[in-house]
C-alpha positions as semicolon CSV with decimal commas, in nm:
position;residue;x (nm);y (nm);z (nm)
1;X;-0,377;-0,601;0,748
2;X;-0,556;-0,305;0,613
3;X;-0,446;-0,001;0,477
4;X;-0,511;0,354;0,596
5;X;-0,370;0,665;0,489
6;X;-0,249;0,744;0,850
7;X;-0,312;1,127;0,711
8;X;-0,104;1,065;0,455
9;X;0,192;1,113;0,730
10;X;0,407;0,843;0,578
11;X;0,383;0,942;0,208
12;X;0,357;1,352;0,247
13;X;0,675;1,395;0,508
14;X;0,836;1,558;0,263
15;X;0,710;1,851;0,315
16;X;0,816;1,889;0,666
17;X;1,168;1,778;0,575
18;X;1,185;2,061;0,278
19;X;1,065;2,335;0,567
20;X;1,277;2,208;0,835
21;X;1,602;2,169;0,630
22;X;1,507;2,579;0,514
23;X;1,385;2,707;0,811
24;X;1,423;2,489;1,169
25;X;1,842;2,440;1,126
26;X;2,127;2,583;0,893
27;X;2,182;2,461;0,606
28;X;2,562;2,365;0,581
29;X;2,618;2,244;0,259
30;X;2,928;2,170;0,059
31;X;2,935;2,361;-0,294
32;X;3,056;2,023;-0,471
33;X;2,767;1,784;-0,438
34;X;2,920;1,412;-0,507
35;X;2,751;1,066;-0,606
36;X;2,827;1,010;-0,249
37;X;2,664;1,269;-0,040
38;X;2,357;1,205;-0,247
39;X;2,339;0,890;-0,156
40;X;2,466;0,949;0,205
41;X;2,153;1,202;0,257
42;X;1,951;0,954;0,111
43;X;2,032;0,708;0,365
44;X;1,916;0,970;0,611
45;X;1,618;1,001;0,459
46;X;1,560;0,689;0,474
47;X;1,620;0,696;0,841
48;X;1,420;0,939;0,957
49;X;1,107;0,780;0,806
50;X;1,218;0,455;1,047
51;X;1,185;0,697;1,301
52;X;0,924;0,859;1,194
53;X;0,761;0,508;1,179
54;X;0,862;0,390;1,492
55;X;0,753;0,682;1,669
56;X;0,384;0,638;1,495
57;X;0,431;0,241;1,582
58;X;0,463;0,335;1,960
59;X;0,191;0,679;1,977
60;X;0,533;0,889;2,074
61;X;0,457;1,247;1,938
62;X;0,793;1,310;2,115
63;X;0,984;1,137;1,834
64;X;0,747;1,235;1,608
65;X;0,801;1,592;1,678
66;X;1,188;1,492;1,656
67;X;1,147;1,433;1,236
68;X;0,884;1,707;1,189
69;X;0,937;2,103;1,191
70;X;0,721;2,177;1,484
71;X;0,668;2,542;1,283
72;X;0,314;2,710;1,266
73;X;0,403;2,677;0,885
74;X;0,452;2,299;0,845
75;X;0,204;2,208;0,606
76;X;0,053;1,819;0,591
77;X;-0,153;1,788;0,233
78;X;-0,355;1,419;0,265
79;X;-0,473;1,208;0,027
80;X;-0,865;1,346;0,031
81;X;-0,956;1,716;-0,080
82;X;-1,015;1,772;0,284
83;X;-0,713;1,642;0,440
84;X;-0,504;2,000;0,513
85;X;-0,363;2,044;0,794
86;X;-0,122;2,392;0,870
87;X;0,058;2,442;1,166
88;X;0,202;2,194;1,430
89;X;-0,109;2,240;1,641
90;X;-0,278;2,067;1,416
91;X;-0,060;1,802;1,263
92;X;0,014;1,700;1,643
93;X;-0,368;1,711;1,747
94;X;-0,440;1,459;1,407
95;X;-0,164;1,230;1,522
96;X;-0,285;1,209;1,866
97;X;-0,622;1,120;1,755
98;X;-0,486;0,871;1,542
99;X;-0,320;0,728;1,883
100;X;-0,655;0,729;2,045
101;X;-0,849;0,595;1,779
102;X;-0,619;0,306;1,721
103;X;-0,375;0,092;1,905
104;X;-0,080;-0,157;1,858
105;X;-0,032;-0,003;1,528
106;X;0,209;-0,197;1,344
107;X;0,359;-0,058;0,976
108;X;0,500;-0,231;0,688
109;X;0,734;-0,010;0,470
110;X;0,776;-0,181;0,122
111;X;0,923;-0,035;-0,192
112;X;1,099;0,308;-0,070
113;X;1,275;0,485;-0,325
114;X;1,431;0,837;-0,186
115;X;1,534;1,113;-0,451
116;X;1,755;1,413;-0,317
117;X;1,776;1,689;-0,560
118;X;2,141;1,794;-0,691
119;X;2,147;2,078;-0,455
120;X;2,055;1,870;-0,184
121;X;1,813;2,112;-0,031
122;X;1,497;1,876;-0,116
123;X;1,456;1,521;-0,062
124;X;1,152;1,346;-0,137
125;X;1,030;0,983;-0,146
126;X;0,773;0,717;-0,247
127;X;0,692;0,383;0,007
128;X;0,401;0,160;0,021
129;X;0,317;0,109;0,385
130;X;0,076;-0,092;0,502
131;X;-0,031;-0,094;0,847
132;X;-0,232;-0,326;1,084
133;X;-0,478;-0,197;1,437
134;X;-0,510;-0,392;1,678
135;X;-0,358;-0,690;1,499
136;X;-0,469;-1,037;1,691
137;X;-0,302;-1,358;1,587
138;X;-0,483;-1,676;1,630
139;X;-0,325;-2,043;1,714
């Protein structure tokens, strides 16, 4: 397996979720924030990057654009200097040239730890992912 930084998608999400949770739906939140709902929002965290995941497994920028915020100012920061992409335009065209450029993508998600801040307006994560192209297996 190798591992590529797949734009930095699975480790920079965050950002989307902080601009979608502000700006694509209301934000209906309870004034007493509990142990609980922490770790309830944490599970769906968590649950969106499967999706997220699954949708870059199978080249669907359908689901893709489910756990994004398809907003002109959705921001993707990479890993490189260069790696910047604003707008949905641009973070769909990058994904679909990912799809082109690779195929039978297969990820690994190891080691996720999601945080949700007290007011539970931000969540924000860390995951090693590994993923595999084209990924033959030999008898």
């Amino acid at each position: 397996m190798r591992k590529l930084p797949l734009l930095a998608v699975i480790l920079l999400v965050t950002f989307a979720f902080s601009a979608c949770n502000s700006n694509c739906e209301d934000s209906k939140k309870a004034t007493n924030t509990t142990k609980t709902s922490i770790e309830q929002d944490k599970t769906k965290v968590s649950e969106l990057l499967d999706e997220l995941a699954m949708g870059v497994e199978s080249g669907n920028i359908d689901a893709i654009k489910k756990v994004w915020c398809p907003k002109e100012h959705t921001l993707l920061l990479g890993t490189e200097n260069s790696e910047k992409l604003e707008g949905w335009k641009q973070i769909q065209a990058a994904f679909k040239g990912q799809f082109n450029a690779l195929s039978d993508m297969l990820i690994a998600i190891n080691d996720q730890e999601v945080k949700v801040s007290r007011d539970q307006n931000t969540a924000w994560f860390f995951e090693e992912s590994t993923t595999a192209s084209d990924l033959q297996v030999y008898l």
